[in-house]
KEFITOR-121422 format. One record per residue (C-alpha): residue number from 1; residue in three letters; y, z, x. Coordinates in steps of 0.2 Angstrom, whole numbers, padded with zeros to 4 digits. Each point is the difference from the previous one (the first is absolute). Example, Ala and Ser with C-alpha at 12.3 -4.5 7.8 and 13.67 -1.06 7.14 Angstrom:
2
(node 1, ALA, (-0022, 0039, 0062))
(node 2, SER, (0017, -0003, 0006))
This chain:
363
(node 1, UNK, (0904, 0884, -0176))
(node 2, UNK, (0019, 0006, 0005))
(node 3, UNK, (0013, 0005, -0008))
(node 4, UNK, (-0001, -0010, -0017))
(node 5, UNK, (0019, -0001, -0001))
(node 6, UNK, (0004, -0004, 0016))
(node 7, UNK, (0011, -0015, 0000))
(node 8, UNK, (-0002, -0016, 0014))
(node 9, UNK, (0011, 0002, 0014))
(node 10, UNK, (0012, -0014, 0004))
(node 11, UNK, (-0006, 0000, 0018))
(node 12, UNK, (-0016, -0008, -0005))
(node 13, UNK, (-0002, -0015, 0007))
(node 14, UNK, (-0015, -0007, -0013))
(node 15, UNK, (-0009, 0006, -0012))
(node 16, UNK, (-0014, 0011, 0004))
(node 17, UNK, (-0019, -0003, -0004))
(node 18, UNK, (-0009, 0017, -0006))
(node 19, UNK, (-0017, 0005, -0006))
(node 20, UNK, (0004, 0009, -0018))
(node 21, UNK, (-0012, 0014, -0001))
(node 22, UNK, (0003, 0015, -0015))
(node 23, UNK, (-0009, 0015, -0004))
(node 24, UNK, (-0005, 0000, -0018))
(node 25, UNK, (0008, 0016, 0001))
(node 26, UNK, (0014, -0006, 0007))
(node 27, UNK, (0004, -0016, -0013))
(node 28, UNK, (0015, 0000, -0010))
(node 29, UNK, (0004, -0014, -0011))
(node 30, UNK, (0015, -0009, -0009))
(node 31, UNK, (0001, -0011, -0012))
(node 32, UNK, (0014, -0010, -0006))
(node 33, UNK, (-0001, -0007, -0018))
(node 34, UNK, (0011, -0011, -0008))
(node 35, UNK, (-0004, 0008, -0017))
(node 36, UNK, (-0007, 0015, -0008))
(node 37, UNK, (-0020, 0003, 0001))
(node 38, UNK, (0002, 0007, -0017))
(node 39, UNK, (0003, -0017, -0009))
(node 40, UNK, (-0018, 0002, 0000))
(node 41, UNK, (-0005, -0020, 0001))
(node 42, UNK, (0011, -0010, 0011))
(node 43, UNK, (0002, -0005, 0020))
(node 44, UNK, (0004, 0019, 0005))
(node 45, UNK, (-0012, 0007, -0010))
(node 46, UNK, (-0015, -0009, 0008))
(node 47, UNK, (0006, 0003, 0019))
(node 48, UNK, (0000, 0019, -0004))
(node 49, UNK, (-0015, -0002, -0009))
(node 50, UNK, (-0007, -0007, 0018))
(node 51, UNK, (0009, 0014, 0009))
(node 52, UNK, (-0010, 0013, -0012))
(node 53, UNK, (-0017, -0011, 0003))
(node 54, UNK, (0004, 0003, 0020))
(node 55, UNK, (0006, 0018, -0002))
(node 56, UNK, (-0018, 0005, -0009))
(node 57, UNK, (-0009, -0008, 0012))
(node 58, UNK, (0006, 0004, 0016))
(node 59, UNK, (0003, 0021, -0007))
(node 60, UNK, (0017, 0000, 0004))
(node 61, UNK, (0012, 0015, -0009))
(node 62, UNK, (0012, -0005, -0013))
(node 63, UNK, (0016, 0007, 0013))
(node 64, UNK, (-0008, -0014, 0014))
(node 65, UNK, (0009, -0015, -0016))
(node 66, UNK, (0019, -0001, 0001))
(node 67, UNK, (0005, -0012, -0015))
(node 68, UNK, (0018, -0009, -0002))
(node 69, UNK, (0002, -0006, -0017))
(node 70, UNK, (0011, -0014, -0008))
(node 71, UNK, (0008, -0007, 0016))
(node 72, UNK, (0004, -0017, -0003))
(node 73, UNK, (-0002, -0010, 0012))
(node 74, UNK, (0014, -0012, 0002))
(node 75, UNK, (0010, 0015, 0005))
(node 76, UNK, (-0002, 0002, 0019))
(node 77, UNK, (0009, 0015, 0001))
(node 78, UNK, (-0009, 0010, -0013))
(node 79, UNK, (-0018, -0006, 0009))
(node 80, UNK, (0005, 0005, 0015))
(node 81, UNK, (0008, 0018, -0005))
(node 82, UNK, (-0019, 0002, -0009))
(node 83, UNK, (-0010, -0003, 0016))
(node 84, UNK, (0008, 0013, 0009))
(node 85, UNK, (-0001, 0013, -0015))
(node 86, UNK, (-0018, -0004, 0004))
(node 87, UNK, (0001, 0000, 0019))
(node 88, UNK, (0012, 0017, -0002))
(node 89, UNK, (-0014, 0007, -0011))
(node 90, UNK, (-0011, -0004, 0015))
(node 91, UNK, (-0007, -0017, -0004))
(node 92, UNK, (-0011, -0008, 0012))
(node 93, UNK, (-0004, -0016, -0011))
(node 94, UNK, (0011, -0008, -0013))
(node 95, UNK, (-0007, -0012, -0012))
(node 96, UNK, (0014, -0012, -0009))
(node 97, UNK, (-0010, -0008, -0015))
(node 98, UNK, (0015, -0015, -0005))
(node 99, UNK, (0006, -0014, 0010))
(node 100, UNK, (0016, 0005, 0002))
(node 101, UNK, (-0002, 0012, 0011))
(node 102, UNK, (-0007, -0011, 0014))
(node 103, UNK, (0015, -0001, 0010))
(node 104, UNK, (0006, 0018, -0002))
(node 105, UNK, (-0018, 0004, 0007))
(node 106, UNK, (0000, -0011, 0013))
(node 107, UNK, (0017, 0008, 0007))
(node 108, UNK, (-0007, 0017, -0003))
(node 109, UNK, (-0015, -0002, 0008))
(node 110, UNK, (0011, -0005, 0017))
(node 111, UNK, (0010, 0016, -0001))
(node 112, UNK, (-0015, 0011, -0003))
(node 113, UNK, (-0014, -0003, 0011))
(node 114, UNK, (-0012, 0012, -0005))
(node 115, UNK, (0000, -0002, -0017))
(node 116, UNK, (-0013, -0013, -0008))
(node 117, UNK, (0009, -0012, -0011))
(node 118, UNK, (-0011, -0009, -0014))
(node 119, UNK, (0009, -0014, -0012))
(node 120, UNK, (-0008, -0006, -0014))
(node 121, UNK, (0001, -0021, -0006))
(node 122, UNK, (0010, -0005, 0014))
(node 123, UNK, (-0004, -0009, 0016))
(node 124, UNK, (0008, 0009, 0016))
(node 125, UNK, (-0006, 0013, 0012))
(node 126, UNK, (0003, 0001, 0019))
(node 127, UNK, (-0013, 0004, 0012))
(node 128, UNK, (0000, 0021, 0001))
(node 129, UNK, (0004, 0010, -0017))
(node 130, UNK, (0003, -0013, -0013))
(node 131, UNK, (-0012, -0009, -0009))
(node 132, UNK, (-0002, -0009, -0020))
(node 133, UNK, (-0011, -0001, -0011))
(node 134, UNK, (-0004, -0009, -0016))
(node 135, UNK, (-0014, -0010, -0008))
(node 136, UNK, (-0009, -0015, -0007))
(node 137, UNK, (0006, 0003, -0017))
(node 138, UNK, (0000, -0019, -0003))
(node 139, UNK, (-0019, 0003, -0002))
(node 140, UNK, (0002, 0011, -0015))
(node 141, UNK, (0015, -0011, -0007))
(node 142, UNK, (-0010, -0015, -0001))
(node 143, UNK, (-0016, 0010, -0008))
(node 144, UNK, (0014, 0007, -0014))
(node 145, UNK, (0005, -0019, -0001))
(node 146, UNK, (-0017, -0005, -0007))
(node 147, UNK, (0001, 0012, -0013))
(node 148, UNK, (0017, -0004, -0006))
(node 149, UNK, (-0006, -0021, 0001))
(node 150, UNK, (-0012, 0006, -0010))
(node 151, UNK, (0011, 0009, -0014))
(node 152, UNK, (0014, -0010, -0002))
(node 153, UNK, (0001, -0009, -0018))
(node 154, UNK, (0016, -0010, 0003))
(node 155, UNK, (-0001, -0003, 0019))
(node 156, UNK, (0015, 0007, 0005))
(node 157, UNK, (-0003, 0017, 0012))
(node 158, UNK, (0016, 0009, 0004))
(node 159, UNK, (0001, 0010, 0018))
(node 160, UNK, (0014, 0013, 0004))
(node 161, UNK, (0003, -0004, 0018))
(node 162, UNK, (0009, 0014, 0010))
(node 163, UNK, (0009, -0013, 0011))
(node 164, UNK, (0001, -0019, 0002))
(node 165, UNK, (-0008, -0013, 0008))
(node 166, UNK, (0006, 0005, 0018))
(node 167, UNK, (-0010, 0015, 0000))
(node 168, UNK, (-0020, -0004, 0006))
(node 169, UNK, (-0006, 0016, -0007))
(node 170, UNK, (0006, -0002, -0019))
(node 171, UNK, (-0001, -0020, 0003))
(node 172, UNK, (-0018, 0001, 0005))
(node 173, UNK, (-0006, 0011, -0013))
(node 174, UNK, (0007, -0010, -0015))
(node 175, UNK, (-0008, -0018, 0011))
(node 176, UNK, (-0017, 0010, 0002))
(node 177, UNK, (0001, 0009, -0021))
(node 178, UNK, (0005, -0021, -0005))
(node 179, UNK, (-0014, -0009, 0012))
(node 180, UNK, (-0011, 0013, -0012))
(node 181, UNK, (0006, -0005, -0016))
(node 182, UNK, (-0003, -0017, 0005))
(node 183, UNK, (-0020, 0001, 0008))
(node 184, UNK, (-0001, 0002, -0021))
(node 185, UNK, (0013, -0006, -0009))
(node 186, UNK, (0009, -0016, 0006))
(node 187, UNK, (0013, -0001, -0013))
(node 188, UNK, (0005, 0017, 0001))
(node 189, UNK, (0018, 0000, 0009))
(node 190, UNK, (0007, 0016, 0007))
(node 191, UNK, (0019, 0005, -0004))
(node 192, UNK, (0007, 0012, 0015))
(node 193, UNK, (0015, 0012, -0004))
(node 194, UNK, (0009, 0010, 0015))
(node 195, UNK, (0007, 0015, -0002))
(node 196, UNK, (0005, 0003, 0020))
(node 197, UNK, (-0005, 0017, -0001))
(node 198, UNK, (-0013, 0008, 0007))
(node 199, UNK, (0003, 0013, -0013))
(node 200, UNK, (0012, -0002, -0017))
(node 201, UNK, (-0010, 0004, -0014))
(node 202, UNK, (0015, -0005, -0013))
(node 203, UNK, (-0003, -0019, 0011))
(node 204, UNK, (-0018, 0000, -0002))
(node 205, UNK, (0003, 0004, -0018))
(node 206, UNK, (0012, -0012, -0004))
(node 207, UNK, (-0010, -0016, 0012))
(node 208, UNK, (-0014, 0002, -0014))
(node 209, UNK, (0006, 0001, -0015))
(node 210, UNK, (0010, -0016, 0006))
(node 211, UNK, (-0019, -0008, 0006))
(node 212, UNK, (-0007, 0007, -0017))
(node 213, UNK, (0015, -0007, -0009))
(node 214, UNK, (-0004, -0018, 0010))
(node 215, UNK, (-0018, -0002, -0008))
(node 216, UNK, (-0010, 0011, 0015))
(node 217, UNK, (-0015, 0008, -0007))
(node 218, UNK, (-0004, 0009, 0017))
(node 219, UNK, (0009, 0010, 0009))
(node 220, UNK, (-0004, 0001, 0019))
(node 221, UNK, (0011, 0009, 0013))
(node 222, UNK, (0004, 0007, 0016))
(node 223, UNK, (0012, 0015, -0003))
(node 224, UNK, (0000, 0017, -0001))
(node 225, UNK, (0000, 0006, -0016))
(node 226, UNK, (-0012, -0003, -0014))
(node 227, UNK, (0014, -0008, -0013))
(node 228, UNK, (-0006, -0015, 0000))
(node 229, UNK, (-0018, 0006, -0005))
(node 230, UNK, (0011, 0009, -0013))
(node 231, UNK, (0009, -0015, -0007))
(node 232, UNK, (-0015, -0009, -0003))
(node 233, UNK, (-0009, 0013, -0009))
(node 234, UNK, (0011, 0000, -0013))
(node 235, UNK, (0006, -0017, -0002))
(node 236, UNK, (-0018, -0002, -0003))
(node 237, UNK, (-0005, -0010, 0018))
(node 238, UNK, (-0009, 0003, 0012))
(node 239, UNK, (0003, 0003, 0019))
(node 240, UNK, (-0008, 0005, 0019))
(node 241, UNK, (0009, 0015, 0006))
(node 242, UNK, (0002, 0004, 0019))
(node 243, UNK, (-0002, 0014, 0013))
(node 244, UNK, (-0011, 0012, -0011))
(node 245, UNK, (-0011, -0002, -0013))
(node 246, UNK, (0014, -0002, -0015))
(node 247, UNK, (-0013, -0001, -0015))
(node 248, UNK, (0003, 0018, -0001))
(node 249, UNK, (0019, -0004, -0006))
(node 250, UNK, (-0005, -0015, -0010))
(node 251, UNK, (-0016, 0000, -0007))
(node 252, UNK, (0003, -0015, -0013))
(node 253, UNK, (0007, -0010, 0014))
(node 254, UNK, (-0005, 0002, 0019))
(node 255, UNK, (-0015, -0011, 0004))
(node 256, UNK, (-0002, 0007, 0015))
(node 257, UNK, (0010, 0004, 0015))
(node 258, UNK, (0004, -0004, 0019))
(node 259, UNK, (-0002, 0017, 0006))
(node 260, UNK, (0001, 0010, 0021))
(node 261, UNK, (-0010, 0009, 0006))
(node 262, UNK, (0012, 0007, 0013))
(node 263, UNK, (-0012, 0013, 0004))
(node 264, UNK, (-0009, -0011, 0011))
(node 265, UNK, (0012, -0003, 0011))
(node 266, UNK, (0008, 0019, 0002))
(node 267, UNK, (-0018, 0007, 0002))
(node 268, UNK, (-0004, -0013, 0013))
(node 269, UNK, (0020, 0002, 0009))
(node 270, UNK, (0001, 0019, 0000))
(node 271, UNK, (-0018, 0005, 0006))
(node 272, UNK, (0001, -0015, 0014))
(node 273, UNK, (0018, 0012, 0005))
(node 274, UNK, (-0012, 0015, 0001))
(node 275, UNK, (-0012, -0009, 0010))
(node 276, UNK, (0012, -0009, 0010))
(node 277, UNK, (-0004, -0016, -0002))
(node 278, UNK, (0015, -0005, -0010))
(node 279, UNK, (0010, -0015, 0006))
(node 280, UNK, (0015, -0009, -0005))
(node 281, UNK, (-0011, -0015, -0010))
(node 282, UNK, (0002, -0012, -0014))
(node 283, UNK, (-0012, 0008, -0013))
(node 284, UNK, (-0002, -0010, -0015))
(node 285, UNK, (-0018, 0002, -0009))
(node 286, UNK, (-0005, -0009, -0017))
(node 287, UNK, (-0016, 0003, -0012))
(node 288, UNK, (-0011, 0004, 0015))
(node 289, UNK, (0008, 0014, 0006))
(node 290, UNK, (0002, 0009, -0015))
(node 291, UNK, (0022, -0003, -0003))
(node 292, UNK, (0001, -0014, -0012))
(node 293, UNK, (-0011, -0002, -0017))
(node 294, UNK, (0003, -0003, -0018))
(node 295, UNK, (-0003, 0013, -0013))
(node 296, UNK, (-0013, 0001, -0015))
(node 297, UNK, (0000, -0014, -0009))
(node 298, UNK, (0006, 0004, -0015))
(node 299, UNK, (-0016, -0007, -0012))
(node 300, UNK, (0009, 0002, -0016))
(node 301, UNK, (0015, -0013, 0005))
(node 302, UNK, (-0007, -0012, 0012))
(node 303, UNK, (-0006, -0018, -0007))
(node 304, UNK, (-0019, 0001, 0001))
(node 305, UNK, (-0008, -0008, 0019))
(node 306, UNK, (0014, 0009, 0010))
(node 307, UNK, (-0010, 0013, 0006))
(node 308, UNK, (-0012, -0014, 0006))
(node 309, UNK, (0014, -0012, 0007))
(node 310, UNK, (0008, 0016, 0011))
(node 311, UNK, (-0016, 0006, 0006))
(node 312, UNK, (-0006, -0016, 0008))
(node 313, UNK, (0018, -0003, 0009))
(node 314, UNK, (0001, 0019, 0006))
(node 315, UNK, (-0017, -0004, 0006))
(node 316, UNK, (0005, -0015, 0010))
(node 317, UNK, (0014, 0007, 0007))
(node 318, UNK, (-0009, 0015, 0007))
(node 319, UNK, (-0014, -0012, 0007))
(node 320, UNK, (0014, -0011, 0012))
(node 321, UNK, (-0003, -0014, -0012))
(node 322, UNK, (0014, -0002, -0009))
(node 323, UNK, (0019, 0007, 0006))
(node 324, UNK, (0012, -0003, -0012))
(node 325, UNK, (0012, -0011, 0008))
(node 326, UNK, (-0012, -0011, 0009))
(node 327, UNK, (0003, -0019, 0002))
(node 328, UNK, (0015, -0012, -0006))
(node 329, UNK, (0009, 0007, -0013))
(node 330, UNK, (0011, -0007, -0011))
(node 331, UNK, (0019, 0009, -0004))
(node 332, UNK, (0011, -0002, -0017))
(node 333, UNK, (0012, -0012, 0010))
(node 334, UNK, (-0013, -0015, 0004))
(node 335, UNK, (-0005, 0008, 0016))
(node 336, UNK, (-0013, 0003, 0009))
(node 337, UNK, (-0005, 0017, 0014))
(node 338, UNK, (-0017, 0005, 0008))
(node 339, UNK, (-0012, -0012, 0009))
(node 340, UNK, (-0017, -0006, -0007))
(node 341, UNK, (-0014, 0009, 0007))
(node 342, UNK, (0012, 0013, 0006))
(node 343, UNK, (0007, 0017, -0008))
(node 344, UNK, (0018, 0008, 0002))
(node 345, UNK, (0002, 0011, 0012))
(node 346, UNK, (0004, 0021, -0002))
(node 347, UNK, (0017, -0002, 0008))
(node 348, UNK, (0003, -0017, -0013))
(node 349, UNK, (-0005, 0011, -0013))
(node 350, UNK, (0009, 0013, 0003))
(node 351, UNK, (0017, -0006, 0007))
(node 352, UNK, (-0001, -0019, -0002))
(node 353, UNK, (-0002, -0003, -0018))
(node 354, UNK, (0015, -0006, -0010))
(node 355, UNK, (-0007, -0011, -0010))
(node 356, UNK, (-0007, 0000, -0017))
(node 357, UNK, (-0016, -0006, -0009))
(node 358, UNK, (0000, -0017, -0011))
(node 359, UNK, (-0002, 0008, -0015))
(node 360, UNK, (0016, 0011, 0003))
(node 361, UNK, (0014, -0001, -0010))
(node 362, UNK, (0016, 0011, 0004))
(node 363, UNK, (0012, 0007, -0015))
């Protein structure tokens, strides 16, 4: 590679197509994060847990990982003056683990060229030195489900939900966590809470206690902090925490967890950059690759049969013959999406979804 730093020039009439191909020795990475790693449990914590997993296995030095902490990510400016720390500090690949940083990235990527820009849950990348990634964790989401359908003695789950409806990946995962309540509890309704955060952990607090407080007696979530796993424990609830495996912050509550295994993906990203066969691609990997799964069950909470009931749908799933949002399926406004026979697409279920499952109830 050339000068890491070196910025496009405006003579450039389009965009030029090039074979990335970096010496192991020669790898330095960056990683933006919208939050601290050392929260120990949450969204940040399990990408740089992956980045860890990929820094083991490929041998690289601990001087070859250039970490940016707590830049939020509805702040453009701060983004941008983190990726070129990074890119000043010699960077030649820059991971951005939030959404918000897809637009920032994208710009970036224009101006620097030689730099191999990596965004994390969104959906755009051009066709030289920008790609995203993200996963099938819908998969997990619906496995979680059954165990929560399971559990629920008043048949009212509550869901802290980072965004609203409009947003596919949050809106997917709550349809796919609801369309597993449902395979084994028909009367169990699912009360949805937004914070519009990615990260506010006072919001995520406050969004359930407010479910608790409304008769919910599991606590689902897609945020980042463990608080809501937290809040059940000691109102004496239960709950299915997200990102990593949260038993270990509430034992008396978590049933189990949607967890990342980013790892897969940064092992597979960085060493196809040292083979150079990296190219600007969609990635988005499920249970089968390795990135998404559910933790431990956790035998002392869960109602008696979920192990039996999860396994046989994980099994299904891995096999082709089920996928989670196959066929006609009915939304919470009387509607109906999908086709019979037929299953939604990667690109519906990633961008198209803005609907929610019949059994959803927002608060």
């Amino acid at each position: 590679m050339t000068g890491c730093g070196s910025k496009k020039t405006t003579t450039d009439k389009k965009e030029e197509k090039k074979q990335f191909k970096i010496a192991k020795k020669d790898l330095k990475i960056g990683v933006i994060h919208i939050s601290d790693p050392s929260e120990g449990s949450g969204y940040t914590y399990t990408h740089d847990q992956g980045i860890i997993t990929m820094q083991k296995k490929l041998g690289l030095k601990d001087n070859q990982i250039v970490r940016k902490t707590n830049i939020t990510d509805t702040d453009p400016t701060k983004t941008e003056t983190a990726i070129k720390e990074c890119i000043e500090d010699g960077c030649n690949v820059i991971f951005g683990t939030s959404w918000g940083y897809m637009d920032t990235m994208e710009a970036m990527a224009k101006e620097y060229p030689d730099v191999v820009f990596s965004h994390g849950t969104g959906y755009k990348k051009n066709d030289s030195n920008f790609n995203n990634y993200f996963g099938r964790i819908y998969q997990a989401r619906y496995l979680s489900g059954i165990a929560a359908g399971l559990k629920t003695k008043s048949n009212k789950i509550g869901y802290v939900a980072a965004m609203g409806k409009d947003n596919a990946e949050v809106t997917g995962g709550v349809d796919a966590f609801a369309m597993g309540i449902y395979s084994v509890n028909k009367k169990a309704k699912v009360y949805v809470k937004v914070t519009n955060s990615w990260f506010n952990p006072n919001e995520e607090t406050n969004a359930a206690k407010a479910l608790i407080s409304q008769g919910c007696d599991v606590i689902g979530q897609h945020c980042d902090t463990p608080n809501p796993q937290l809040e059940a424990e000691k109102a004496g609830v239960w709950g299915v925490g997200y990102n990593s495996d949260m038993t270990k912050d509430a034992p008396k509550a978590t049933l189990t967890s949607t967890i990342w295994h980013w790892g897969a993906y940064y092992t597979e990203a960085v060493q196809e950059l040292i083979d150079g066969t990296w190219k600007p691609e969609v990635y988005y990997g499920g249970m089968k690759e390795g990135l998404v799964d559910i933790a431990p069950l956790n035998k002392k909470l869960i109602a008696p049969g979920t192990e039996k009931k999860i396994e046989e749908a994980k099994e299904k799933m891995l096999s082709g013959d089920f996928n989670v949002f196959d066929g006609v399926i009915e939304t919470n406004d009387g509607k109906k999406v999908g086709k019979k026979g037929e299953t939604l697409s990667d690109e519906d279920i990633k961008g198209k979804i803005n609907w929610y499952f019949k059994n959803i109830v927002v608060k």
